[in-house]
C-alpha positions as CSV (number, residue, x, y, z in Angstrom):
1,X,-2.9,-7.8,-8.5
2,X,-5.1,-6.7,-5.6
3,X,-5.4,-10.3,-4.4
4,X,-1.0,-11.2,-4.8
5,X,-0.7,-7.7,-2.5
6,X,-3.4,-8.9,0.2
7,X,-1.7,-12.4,0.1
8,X,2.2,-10.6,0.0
9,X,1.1,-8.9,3.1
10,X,-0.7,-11.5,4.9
11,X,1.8,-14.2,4.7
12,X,5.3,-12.5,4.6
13,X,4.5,-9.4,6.8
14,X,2.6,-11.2,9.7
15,X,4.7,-14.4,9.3
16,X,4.9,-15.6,12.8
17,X,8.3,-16.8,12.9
18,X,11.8,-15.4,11.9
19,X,14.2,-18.5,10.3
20,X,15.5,-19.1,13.4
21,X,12.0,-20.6,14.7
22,X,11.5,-17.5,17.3
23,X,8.9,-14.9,17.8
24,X,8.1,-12.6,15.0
25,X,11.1,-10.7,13.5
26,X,10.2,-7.4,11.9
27,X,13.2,-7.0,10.0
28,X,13.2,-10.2,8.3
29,X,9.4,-10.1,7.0
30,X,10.7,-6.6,5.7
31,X,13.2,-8.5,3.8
32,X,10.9,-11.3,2.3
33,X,8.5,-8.6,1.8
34,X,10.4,-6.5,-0.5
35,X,11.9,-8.5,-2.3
36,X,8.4,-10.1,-3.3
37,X,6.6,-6.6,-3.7
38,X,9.5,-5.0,-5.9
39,X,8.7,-7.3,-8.4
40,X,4.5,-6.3,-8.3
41,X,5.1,-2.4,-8.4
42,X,5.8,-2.1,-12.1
43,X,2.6,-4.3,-12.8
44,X,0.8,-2.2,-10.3
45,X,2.4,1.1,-12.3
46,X,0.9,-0.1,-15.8
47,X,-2.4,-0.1,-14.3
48,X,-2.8,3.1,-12.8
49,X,-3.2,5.6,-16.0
50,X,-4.7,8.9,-14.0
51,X,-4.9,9.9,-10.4
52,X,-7.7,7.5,-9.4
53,X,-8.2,3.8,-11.2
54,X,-11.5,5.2,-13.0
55,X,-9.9,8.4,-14.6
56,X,-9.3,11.8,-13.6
57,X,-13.0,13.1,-11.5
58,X,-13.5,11.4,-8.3
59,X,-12.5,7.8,-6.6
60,X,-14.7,5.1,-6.9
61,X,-15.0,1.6,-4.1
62,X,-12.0,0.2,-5.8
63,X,-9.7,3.3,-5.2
64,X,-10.5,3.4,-1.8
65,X,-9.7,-0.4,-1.3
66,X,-6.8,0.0,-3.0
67,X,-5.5,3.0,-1.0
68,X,-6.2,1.0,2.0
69,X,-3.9,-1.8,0.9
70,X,-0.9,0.8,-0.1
71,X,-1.5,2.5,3.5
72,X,-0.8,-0.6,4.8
73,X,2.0,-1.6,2.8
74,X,3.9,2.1,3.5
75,X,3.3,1.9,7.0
76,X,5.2,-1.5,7.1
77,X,7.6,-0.7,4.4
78,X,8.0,3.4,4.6
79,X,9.4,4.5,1.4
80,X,8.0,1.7,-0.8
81,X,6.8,3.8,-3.8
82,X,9.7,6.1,-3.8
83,X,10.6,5.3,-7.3
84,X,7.2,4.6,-8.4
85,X,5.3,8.1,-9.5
86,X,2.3,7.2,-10.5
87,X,1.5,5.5,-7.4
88,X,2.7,8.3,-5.5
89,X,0.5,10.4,-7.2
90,X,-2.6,7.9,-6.7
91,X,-1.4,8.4,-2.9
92,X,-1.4,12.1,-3.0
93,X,-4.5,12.9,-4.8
94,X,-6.4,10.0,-2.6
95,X,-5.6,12.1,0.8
96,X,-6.3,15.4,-1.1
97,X,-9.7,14.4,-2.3
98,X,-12.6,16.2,-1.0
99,X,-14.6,13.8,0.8
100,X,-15.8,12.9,4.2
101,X,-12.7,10.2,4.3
102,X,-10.3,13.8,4.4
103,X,-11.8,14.6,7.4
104,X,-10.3,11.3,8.8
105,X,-6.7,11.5,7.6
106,X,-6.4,14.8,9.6
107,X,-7.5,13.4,12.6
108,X,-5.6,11.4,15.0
109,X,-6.7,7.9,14.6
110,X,-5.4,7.9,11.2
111,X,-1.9,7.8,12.6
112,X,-2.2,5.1,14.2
């Protein structure tokens, strides 16, 4: 799933033309994007069963690759997990963690 998300990303969001053959069109790569990524959310749902991908306690390598890729994915697409809970939750309880990493989503260059 990890792997379709990466590829969703790299070939419909940084597609670098529109239809028309012109520079790169924001709006359309939104529209290929979703319609593509609405599709992977409910498989992406089954998987996550607590707050983090290994259970309840604390976020292992794959959580934090993971978090990166929905980042990235919200950023381009804001409001993409609206009607998905769980991995709203997974969202929520990644930036509320207590780790070094919290220290960097307070801080400017994670707004970027």
């Amino acid at each position: 799933l990890m792997n379709t998300m990466v590829y969703l990303i790299n070939k419909i969001c940084y597609a670098p033309n529109s239809p028309d053959g012109n520079d790169y069109d924001a709006t359309y790569a939104r529209s290929r994007f979703v319609t593509k990524f609405e599709q992977k959310v409910p498989q992406l749902e089954e998987l996550i069963t607590g707050p983090f991908i290994m259970g309840d306690s604390l976020p292992v390598y794959a959580d934090y690759l993971l978090y990166a890729c929905l980042f990235d994915i919200n950023v381009f697409l804001p409001g993409a997990f609206e009607k998905a809970p769980k991995i709203s939750n997974f969202m929520q309880k990644f930036r509320a963690y207590r780790s070094p990493i919290r220290r960097w989503f307070k801080c400017n260059d994670s707004k970027d």
